[in-house]
N, C-alpha and C positions, 0 to 999 in steps of 0.2 A: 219571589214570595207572593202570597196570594192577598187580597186588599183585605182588612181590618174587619170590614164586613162581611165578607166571604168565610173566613176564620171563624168569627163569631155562630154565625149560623152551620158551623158542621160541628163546633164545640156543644152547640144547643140540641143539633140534631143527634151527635154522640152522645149526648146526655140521656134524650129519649131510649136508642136504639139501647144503652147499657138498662135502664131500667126496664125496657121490654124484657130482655136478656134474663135481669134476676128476679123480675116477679114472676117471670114463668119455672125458673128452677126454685125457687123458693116451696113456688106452691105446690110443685109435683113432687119434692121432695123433704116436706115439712121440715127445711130447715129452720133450727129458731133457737134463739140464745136462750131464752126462758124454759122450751120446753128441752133443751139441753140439760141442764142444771137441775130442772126436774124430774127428767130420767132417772138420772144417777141418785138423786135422795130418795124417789118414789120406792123406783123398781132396780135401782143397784145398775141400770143399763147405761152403756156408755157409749150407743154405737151413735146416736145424734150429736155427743159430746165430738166423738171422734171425726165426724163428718163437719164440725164446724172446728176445732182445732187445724184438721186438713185444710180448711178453705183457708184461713189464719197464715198458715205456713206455705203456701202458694204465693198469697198475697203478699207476704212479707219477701219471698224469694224473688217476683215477680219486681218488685218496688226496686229492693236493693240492689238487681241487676240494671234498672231505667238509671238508678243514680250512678253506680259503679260502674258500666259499659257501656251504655247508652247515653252517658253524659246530659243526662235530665237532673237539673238540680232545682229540689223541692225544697231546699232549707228556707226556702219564705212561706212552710202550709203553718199554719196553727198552731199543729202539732210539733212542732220544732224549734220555735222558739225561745231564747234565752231564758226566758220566765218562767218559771215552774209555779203555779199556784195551787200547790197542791190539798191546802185546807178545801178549796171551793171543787176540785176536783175529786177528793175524797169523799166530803159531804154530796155533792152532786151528783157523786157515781151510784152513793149509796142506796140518796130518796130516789134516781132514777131505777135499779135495781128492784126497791120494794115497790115502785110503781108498775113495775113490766107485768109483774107477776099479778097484781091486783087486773090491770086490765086485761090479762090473759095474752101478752106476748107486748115486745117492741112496736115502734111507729113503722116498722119495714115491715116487721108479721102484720100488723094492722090495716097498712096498705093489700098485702095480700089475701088478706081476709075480704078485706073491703070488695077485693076484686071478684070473688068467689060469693059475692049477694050479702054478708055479715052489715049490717045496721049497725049492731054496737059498735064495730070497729070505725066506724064513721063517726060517730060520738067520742069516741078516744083520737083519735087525730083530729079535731075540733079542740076538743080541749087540751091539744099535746102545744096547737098552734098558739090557741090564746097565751098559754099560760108560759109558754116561749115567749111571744112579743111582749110581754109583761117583763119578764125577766130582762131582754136586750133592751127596751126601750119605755118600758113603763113604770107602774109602780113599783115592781119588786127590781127593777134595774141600781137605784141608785145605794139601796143596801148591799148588792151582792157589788159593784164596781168599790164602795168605798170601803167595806167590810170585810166580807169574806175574799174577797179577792187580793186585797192588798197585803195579803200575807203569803207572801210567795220566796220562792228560792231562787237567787239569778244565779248564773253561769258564767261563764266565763266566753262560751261559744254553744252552739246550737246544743239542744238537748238529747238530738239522738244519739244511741249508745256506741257507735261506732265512732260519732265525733271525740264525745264524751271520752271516751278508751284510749285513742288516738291522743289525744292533749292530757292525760294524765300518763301514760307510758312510754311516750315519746317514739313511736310504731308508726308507719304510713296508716293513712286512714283504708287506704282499698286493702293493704293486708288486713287491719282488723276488722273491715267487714265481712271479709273472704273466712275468716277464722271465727267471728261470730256467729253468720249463718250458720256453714257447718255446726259448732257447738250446740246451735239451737235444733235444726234440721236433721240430724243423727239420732238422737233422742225421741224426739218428735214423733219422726216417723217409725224406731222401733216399737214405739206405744200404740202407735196407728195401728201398725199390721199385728198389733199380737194379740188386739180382741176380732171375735168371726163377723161383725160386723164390719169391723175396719177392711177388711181383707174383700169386701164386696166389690164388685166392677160399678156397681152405681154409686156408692157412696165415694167413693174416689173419683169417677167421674164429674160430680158434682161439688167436691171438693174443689178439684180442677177447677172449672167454667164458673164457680164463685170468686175465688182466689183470683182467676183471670181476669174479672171484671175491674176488680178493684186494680190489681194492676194498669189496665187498661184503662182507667179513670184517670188516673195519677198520666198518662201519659198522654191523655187528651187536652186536660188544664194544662200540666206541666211542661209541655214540647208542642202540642199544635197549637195550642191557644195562647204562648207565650210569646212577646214579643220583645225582644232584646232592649229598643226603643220605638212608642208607638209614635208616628208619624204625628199628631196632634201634640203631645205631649212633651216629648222628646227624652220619656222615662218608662222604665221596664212594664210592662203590662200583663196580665193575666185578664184575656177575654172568655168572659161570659159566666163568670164567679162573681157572686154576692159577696164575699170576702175581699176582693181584688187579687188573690193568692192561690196558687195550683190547690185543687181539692180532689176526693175521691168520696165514697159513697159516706152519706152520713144523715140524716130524717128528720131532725129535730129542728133545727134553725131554716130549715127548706119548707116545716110545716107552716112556721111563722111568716115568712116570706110569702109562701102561696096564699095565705088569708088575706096579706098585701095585697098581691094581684087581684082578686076577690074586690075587694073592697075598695080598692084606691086605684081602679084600672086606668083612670083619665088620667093621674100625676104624672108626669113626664118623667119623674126620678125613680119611678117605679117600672121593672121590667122584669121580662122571662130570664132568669138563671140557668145555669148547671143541676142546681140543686133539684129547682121547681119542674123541670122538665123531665129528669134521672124519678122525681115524684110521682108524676103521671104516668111515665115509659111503665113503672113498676107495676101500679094499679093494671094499667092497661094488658100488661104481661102475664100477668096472674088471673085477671079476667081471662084471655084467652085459654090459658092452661086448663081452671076448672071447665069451661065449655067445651072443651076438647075433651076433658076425661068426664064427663056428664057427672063434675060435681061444683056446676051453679047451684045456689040454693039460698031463698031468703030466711032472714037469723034476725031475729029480735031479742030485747030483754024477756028474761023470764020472770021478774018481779020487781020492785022496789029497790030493793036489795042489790041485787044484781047491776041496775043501772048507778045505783051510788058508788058501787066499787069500782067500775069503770072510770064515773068520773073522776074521783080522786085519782086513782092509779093515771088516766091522763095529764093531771093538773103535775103529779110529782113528775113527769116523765118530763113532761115540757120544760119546768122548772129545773129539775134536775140536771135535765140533758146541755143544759146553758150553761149551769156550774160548773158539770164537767167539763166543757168543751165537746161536746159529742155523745152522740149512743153508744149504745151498745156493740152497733157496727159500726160508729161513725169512728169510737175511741178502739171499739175491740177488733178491728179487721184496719180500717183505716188509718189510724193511728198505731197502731201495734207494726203495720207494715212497716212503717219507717224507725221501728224501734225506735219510739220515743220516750223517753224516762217518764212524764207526764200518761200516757197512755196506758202502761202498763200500773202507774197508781187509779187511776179512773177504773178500768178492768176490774181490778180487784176488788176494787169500792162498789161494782154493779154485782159481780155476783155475791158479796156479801149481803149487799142487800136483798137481793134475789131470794138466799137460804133464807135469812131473815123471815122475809114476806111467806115463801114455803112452810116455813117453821110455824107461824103466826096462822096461816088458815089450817093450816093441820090440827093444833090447837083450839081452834072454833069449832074446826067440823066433830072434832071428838066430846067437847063440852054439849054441842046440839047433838048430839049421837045418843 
C-alpha cells in the first residue's frame, strides 16, 4: 500500500484533474440546474432538464455499483447518515434554490462563468463563501446548529433507500439495490429518449462524462484515499477531505474553505482539500473550454440593480447551501447518487425555490414592462 502522503496528493491531484474534467463539459455544454428548470417554465423545453437528469442517473448507477461490486462503502459521507434534518434541509434547499436563480446559476455554473471572463460570477462565489463560513462557524452557525437543525428524524440505520428498504422488508440489501436502480433507471431513461433532445449523441455523451465524474469522486475519497487504519492514528481515515469522510462533487462548503486558504494561509490547521482543488480543477477547465471555443469574454454588472441581486442570491446560496447540506449538485448529483432519503428532500426544496424565484422575476419584469 502506497504511504499516507503519497495517497493524499493523488486524492488532491484527482480532485484537480475531476474539476478540469467538469468545468470544461460544463461550459461547452451549458449544463446547469437553474437554467434546467428554466427551460421548462420559460420555453416548455426539457432537453437541458434531460441532459441533467441523464448525468443524475449515471451518477447514481455509477455509485451504487462502487458500493454494491466494488465493495466501496461510503455509509460515512454526509449524505448518509442516520439523522435526517430535514426542516434545515428543506428551508435550506429552498433559500438556496431562490438564490441560484437571483444570481444567475449555481457556485458550479459560477465557477464556470468565472472561468469564461464573468466578474459577477466572482462576486457571487465571494459572497457564496462568506456567507457559508458564517453559516459553519460564525454568526449565523449557532442558530442553525441549535435550531433549525435539531429537528430532525433518526433512523434506525443509514439513510440511504436501499439500506432503508432492506431493514423494513427484510430483503438482502444488494437485492434491493439491484431492484431500486432498475425501478429508477427504466423510467428514467424512457423519458430521456422520448424528447428529440434526449435522443442526441451529445447530450448523452455528456450526461455520461458528468455522471462519471461524480462517480469517480466517490471512488477517489471512498477507495483510494481510504484507509482501513491510518498508521498515526490507528483509526479509519479519509485522506484529503475537509469533512474527514468519502466526498463527491459539491461547491458550497469548498467555497468557504477556499476563502480559509485565502486568508488564513500561514495556520498550520488550514490546508488544500478535495473540495478546494475539485474548485480550482473546475474554474481552470472552463477557462480552457471557452478559449478553445473563442468564447472568453469580460462580463460586468450592468447596474445597481443587477449587482444587488447577485449579492443576495450569493448570500442565500452560501447560507442555504449549509442548511441543506450541499447544492445543487452537491445534494442533486452527489447526494441523490447514493439515494439518500435526505437528498432527495433537499432536491425538491431547491427546485421549488428555483420556480419560486422564476415566478418572482417574471412578475417584476411584467409590472416594469
Amino acid at each position: 500500500m502506497a504511504a499516507p502522503d503519497t495517497l493524499l496528493t493523488l486524492v488532491l491531484l484527482g480532485g484537480a484533474a475531476l474539476g478540469l474534467a467538469f468545468g470544461a463539459l460544463v461550459q461547452a455544454t451549458r449544463f446547469c440546474t437553474m437554467g434546467a428548470i428554466a427551460d421548462v417554465m420559460t420555453f416548455g423545453d426539457a432537453t437541458r432538464l434531460r441532459m441533467w437528469v441523464g448525468a443524475a442517473l449515471v451518477a447514481m448507477l455509477g455509485a451504487q455499483a462502487l458500493i454494491g461490486f466494488g465493495g466501496v462503502d461510503l455509509s460515512s459521507s454526509i449524505y448518509t447518515s442516520r439523522r435526517i434534518p430535514w426542516l434545515s434541509q428543506a428551508l435550506g434547499g429552498a433559500l438556496f434554490g431562490f438564490g441560484m436563480v437571483l444570481a444567475g446559476g449555481c457556485p458550479s455554473r459560477a465557477l464556470t462563468r468565472l472561468g469564461s471572463g464573468n466578474l459577477k460570477a466572482l462576486v457571487v462565489l465571494l459572497m457564496v463563501g462568506l456567507f457559508a463560513q458564517m453559516s459553519l462557524r460564525g454568526v449565523l452557525a449557532a442558530p442553525r446548529a441549535n435550531g433549525l437543525d435539531s429537528v430532525a428524524l433518526m433512523l434506525a440505520g443509514p439513510q440511504d433507500l436501499p439500506g432503508t428498504v432492506a431493514r423494513l422488508s427484510g430483503f438482502g440489501i444488494d437485492v434491493v439495490r439491484v431492484a431500486l436502480c432498475a425501478a429508477i433507471a427504466l423510467p428514467v431513461l424512457a423519458w430521456i429518449a422520448r424528447g428529440a433532445g434526449g435522443r442526441r449523441p451529445a447530450a448523452w455523451l455528456a450526461s455520461l462524462a458528468i455522471g462519471a465524474i461524480v462517480a469517480g469522486a466517490w471512488w477517489l475519497t471512498g477507495a483510494l484515499g481510504h484507509l482501513a487504519e491510518h498508521p498515526e492514528t490507528l483509526e479509519p481515515a479519509w485522506l484529503g477531505t475537509a469533512s474527514k469522510r468519502p466526498e463527491a462533487l459539491s461547491f458550497v462548503a469548498p467555497s468557504a474553505h477556499a476563502l480559509d486558504l485565502l486568508t488564513l494561509w500561514s495556520d498550520r490547521g488550514t490546508v488544500l482539500s478535495f473540495g478546494v482543488a475539485l474548485l480550482v480543477g473546475t474554474t481552470c477547465g472552463a477557462a480552457l473550454s471557452a478559449l478553445a471555443r473563442r468564447e472568453f469574454h469580460w462580463e460586468s454588472f450592468r447596474d445597481l440593480r443587477d449587482l444587488a441581486q447577485h449579492l443576495v442570491g450569493g448570500a442565500l446560496m452560501g447560507a442555504g447551501g449549509v442548511l441543506a447540506l450541499g447544492c445543487s449538485i452537491g445534494q442533486g448529483l452527489s447526494g441523490v447518487s447514493l439515494l439518500s432519503i435526505g437528498s432527495f428532500v433537499a432536491l425538491a426544496a431547491i427546485v421549488l425555490g428555483a420556480c419560486a424565484a422564476l415566478r418572482y422575476q417574471a412578475g417584476v419584469i411584467e409590472r416594469c414592462g
